[in-house]
C-alpha positions in Angstrom: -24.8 5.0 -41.0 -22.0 4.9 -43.2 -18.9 2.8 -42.2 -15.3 4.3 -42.0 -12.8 3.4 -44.5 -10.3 1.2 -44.3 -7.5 1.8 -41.8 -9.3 5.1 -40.2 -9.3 5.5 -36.4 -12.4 5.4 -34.5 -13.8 8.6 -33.1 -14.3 8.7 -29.6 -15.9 11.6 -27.4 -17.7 13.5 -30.4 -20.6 14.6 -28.0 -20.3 16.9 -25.6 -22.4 17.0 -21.9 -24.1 20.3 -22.3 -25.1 19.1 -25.4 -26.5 16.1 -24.7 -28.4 17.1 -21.4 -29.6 20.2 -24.0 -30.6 18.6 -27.4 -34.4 18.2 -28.1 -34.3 17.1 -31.8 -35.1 13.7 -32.6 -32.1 11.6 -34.0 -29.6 9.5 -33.5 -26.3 11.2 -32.6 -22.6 9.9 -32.6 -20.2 9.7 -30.0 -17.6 7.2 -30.3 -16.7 3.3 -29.8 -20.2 2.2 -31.6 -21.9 4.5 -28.7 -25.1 6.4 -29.8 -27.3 9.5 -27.8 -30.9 8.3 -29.2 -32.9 11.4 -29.1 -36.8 10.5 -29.5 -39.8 12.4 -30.9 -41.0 12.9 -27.4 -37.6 14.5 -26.0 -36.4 11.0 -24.1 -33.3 10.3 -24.7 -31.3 6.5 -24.4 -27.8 5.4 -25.0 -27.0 2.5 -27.7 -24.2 1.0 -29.0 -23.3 -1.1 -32.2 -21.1 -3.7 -32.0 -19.5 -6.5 -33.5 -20.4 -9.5 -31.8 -18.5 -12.9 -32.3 -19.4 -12.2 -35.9 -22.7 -10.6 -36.0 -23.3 -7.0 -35.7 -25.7 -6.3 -32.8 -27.2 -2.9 -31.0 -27.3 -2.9 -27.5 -29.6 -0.7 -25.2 -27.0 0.6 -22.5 -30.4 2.6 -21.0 -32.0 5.8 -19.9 -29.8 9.3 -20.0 -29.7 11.0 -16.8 -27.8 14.0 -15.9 -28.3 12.6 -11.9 -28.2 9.0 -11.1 -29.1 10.0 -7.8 -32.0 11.5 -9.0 -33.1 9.5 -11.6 -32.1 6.1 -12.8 -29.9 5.9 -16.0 -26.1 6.6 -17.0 -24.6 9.6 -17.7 -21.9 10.8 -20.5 -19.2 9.8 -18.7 -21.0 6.4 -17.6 -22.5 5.8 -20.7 -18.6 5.9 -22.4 -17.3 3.7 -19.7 -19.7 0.9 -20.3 -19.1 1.6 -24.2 -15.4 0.2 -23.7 -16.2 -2.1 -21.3 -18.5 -4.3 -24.3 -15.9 -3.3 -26.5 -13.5 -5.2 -24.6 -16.0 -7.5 -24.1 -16.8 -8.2 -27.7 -13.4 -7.8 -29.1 -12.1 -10.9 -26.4 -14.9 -13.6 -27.9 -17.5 -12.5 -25.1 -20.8 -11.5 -25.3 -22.0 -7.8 -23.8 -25.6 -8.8 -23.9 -25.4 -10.9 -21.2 -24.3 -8.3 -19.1 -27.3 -5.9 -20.3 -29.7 -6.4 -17.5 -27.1 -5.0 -15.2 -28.9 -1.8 -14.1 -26.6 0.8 -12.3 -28.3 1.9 -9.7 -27.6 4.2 -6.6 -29.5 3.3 -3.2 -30.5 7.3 -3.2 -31.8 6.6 -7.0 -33.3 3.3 -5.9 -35.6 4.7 -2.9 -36.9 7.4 -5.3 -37.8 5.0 -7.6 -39.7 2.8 -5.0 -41.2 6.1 -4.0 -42.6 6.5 -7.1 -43.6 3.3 -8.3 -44.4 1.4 -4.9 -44.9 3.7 -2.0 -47.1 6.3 -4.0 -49.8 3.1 -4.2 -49.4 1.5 -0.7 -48.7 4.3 1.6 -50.4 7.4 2.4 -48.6 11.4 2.2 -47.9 11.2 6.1 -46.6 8.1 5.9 -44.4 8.4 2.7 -42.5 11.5 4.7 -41.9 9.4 7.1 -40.7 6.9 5.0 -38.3 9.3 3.4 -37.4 11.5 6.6 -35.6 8.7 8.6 -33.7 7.7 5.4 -32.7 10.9 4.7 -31.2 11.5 7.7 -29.6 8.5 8.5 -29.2 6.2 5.4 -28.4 8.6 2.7 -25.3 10.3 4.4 -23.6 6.7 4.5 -25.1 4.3 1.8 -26.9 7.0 -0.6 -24.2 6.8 -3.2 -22.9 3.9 -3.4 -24.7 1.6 -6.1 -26.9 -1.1 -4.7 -25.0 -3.5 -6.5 -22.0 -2.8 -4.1 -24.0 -2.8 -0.7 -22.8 -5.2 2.1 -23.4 -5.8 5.4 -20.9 -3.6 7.2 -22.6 -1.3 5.0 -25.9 -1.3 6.8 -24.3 -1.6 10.3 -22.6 1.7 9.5 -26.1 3.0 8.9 -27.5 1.3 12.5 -24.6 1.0 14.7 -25.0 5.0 15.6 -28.8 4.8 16.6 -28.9 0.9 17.4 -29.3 1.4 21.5 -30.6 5.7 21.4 -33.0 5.0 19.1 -33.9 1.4 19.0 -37.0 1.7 17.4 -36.4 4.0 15.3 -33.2 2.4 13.9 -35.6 -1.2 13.5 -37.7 0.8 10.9 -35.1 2.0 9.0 -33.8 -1.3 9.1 -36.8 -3.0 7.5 -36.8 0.1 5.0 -33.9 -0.6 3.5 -34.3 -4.2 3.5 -37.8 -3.4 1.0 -35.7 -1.0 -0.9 -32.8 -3.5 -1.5 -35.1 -6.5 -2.4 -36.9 -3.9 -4.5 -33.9 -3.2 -6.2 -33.0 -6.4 -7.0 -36.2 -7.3 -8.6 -35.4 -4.2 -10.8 -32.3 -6.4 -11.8 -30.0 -3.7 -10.1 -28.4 -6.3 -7.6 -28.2 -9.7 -7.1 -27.7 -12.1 -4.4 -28.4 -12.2 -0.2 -30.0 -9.1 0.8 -27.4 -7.4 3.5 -30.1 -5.4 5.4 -32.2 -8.8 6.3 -32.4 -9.6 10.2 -32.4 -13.6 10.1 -29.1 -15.2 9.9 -27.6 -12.0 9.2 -27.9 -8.8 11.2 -29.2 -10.7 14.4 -25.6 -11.6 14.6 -24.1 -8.2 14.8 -27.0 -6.4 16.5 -28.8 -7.4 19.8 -32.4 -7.9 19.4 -34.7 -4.5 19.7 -36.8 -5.6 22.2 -34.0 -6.5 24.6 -32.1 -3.3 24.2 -35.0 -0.7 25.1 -38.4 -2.7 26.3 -41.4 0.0 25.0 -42.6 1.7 27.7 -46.3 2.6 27.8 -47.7 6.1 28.4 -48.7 6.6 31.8 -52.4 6.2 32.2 -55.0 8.3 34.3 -56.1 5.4 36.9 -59.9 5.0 36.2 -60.4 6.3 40.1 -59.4 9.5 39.3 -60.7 10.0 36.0 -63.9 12.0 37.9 -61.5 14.3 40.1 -59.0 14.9 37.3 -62.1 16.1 35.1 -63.3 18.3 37.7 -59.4 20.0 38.3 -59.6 20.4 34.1 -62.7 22.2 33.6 -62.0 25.0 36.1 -58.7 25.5 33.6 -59.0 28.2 30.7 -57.2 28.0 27.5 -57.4 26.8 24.3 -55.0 23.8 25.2 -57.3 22.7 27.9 -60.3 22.6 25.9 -58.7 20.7 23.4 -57.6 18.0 26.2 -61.1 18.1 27.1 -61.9 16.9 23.7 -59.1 14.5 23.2 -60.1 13.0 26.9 -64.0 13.1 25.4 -63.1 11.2 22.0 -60.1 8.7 22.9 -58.3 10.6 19.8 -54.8 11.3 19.5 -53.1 14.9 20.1 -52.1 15.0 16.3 -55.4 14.1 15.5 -57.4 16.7 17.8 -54.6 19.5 17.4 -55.0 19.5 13.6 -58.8 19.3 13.7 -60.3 21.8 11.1 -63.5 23.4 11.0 -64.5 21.8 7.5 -64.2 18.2 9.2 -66.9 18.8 11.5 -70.6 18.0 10.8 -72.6 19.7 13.9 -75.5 18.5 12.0 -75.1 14.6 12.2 -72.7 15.1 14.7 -70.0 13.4 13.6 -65.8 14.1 13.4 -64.6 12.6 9.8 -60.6 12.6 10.0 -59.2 12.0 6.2 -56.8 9.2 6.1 -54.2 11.3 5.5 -54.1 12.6 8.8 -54.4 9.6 10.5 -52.1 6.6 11.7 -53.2 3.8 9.9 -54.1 5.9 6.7 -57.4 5.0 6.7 -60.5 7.3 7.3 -61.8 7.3 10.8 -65.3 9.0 11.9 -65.9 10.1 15.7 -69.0 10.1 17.1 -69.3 13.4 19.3 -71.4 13.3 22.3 -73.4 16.4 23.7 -70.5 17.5 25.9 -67.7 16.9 23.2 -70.3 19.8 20.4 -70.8 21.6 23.9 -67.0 22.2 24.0 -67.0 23.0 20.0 -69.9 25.4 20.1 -68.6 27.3 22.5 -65.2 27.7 20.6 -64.2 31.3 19.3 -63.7 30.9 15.9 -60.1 32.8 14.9 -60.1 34.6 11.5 -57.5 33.3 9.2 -57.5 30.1 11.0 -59.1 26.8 9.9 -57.9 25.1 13.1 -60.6 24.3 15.9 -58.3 24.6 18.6 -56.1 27.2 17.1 -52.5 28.3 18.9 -52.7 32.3 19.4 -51.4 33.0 16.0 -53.9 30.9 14.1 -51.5 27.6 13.8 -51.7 25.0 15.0 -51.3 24.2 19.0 -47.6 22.4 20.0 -48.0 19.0 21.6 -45.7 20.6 24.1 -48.7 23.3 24.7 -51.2 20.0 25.9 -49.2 18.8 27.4 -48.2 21.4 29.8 -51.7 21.4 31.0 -51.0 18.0 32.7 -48.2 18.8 33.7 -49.0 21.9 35.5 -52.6 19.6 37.1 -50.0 17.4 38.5 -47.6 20.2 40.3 -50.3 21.9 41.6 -51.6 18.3 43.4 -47.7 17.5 44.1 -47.9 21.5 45.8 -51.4 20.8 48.0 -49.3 17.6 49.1 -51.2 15.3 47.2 -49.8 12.3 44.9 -51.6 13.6 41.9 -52.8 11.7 38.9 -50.0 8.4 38.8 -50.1 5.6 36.3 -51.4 2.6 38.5 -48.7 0.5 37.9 -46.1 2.5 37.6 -46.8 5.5 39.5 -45.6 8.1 36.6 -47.6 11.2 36.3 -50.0 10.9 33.4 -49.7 12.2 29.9 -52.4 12.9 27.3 -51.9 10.0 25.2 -52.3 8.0 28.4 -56.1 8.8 28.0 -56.5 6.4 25.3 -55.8 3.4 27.7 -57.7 4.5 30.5 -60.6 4.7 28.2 -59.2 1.3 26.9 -59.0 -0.3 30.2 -62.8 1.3 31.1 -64.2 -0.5 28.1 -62.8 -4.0 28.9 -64.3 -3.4 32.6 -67.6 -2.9 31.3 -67.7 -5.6 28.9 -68.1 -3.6 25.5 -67.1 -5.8 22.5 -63.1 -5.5 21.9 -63.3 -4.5 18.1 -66.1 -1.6 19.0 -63.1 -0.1 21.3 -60.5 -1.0 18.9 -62.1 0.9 16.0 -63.0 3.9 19.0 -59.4 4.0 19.3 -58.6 3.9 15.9 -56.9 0.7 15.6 -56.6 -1.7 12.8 -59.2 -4.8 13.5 -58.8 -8.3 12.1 -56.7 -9.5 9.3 -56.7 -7.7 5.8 -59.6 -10.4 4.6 -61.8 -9.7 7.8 -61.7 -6.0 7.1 -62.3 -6.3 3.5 -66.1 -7.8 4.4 -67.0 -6.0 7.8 -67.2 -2.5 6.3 -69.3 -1.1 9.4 -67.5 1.1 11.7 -70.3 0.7 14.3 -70.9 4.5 14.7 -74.2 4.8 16.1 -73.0 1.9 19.0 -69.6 3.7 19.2 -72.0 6.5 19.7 -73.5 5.1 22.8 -70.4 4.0 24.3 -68.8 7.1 24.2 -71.9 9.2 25.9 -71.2 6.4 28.6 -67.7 7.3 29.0 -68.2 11.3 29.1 -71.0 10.3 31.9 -68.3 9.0 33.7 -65.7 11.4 33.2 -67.7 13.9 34.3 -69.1 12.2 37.2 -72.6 12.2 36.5 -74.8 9.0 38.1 -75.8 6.8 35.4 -77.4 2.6 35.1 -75.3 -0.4 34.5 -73.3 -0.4 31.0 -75.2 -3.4 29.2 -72.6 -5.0 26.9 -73.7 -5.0 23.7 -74.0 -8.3 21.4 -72.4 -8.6 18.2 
């Protein structure tokens, strides 16, 4: 580029925004105080600048152009002028703007879209990256999404918590370690430096009381195992597609998600077996159910709705609420309550059981009968063993997990069978 003559005024602000978020020919375009659009061959576009530094003239990536720095990281027009003058300043006072170069300007919205990409897209599964992004969304990116993550302090992040520390304890602990990952993340990126504000040691313990003293998790009332025969019984005489499908849950120790999103193509009446894709399930990893005569009893008999993929499809082909299985239990328990019975109470803490509570009855019915702890773990599909232990045992014990579970619809549905022999690892 040619220099100006002697005694001429710099040019500032020769590019304008619409034409910089619009140009698409390669080149390198002027704007003003040594400040450059570099437009490449492949339509990416990056700010420089040329400068004198203490005697040498240097050119300085400033970074990537971005119309959104909430969207995407990178400066803007207006940003990418600001920093211009800043190393002008810089430069012109004896100092040196590259060592402020790995300053990235980041936003904590642009930051946990970039972690989305780059991180979360590799570790986490789909269910679990909306998660991820739903409880940020709604309470993290109304108070701390625009600032830059160079700025964020602690009263920063208690503004984020305070409102949903005691309601929603849990909850607000997630988000809480979320924006602790995103934070350190950032500051690996070179975006921040320092003490991350959203860690819990030494730091947030001292504003917040711990979560397990302000709301103690409360377990889902369990069937007691002494009802399990009379509750079956009250079940089966119930029509409905919601009562079926507790049926099935109560049959395969699965969760509600897990049975009310059941489709068609994930059943294999052949080798009998349930395979639920990791993205549908908690722990994002793959899970096959063994299904007992009565469990393909209860899917044979099905009707199979037209338009509908869903097993145990809601009237309109969806599919069914939580709400909807839940209502079956609830309505077992008010017509004992009504015949001046106690119904079917948690046996230590005499609340009316729920679905979900199933799972630990058939927990608690395993551990009486002495099957192995990780066959009922995987049943239930819980993680087993550290990382290294799962990486070598492979098996998911179906065919065992297959005769454990006959066991336990014998049971439910009170039929007389011999002594559960524990089986030997």
């Amino acid at each position: 580029m040619p220099g100006k003559a002697k005694g001429q005024a710099h040019k500032t602000n020769q590019l304008a925004a619409q034409f910089v978020r619009t140009v698409k020919d390669s080149g390198r375009y002027v704007d003003g105080n040594g400040l450059f659009l570099q437009v490449d061959a492949t339509g990416a576009k990056r700010w420089t600048q040329r400068l004198m530094v203490r005697g040498k003239r240097r050119d300085i990536g400033l970074g990537p152009f971005t119309p959104d720095p909430a969207k995407a990281p990178g400066l803007t027009l207006a940003q990418a002028r600001e920093r211009a003058v800043a190393n002008r300043t810089i430069a012109r006072a004896g100092g040196d703007p590259l060592a402020h170069k790995k300053r990235v300007e980041l936003t904590f919205a642009a930051a946990a879209k970039l972690f989305d990409e780059e991180k979360a897209a590799g570790s986490l599964n789909e269910k679990n990256r909306k998660q991820w992004r739903a409880a940020l969304e709604r309470y993290a990116m109304p108070v701390i999404g625009d600032l830059n993550v160079r700025d964020i302090e602690t009263s920063d992040i208690e503004r984020v918590l305070r409102p949903i520390w005691t309601s929603r304890t849990e909850t607000a602990a997630r988000l809480r370690a979320r924006i602790e990952t995103i934070l350190g993340f950032a500051k690996v990126k070179g975006a921040r430096a320092g003490e991350n504000p959203a860690r819990w040691k030494e730091n947030l313990e001292a504003i917040f009381s711990t979560p397990g003293k302000v709301k103690k998790k409360e377990h889902h009332p369990a069937l007691a195992l002494g009802d399990v025969v009379r509750w079956w019984n009250a079940l089966a005489e119930r029509e409905g597609m919601a009562a079926r499908a507790l049926q099935f849950q109560a049959l395969t120790g699965a969760r509600s998600g897990e049975v009310r999103g059941m489709t068609w193509d994930e059943v294999d009446m052949t080798s009998e077996v349930w395979t639920i894709s990791a993205e549908r399930m908690k722990a994002g990893r793959e899970h096959r159910v063994p299904l007992t005569a009565p469990a393909l009893a209860i899917l044979k008999a099905l009707p199979r709705m037209e338009g509908s993929s869903h097993v145990f499809a809601a009237p309109r082909g969806g599919m069914l609420s939580d709400m909807t299985i839940s209502a079956v239990m609830r309505r077992m328990q008010a017509a004992e309550v009504k015949a001046g019975r106690p119904g079917y109470l948690d046996r230590t803490t005499k609340r009316p059981a729920v679905p979900h509570g199933l799972r630990s009855t058939f927990r608690e019915w395993t551990a009486e009968k002495g099957y192995p702890r990780d066959m009922a773990e995987i049943a239930l599909a819980h993680q087993v063993g550290t990382d290294v232990e799962r990486a070598y045992q492979r098996s998911d014990m179906l065919e065992r997990r297959r005769r454990m579970m006959a066991e336990w619809a014998r049971l439910l549905r009170g039929e007389v069978g011999g002594e559960v022999v524990p089986l030997r690892a």
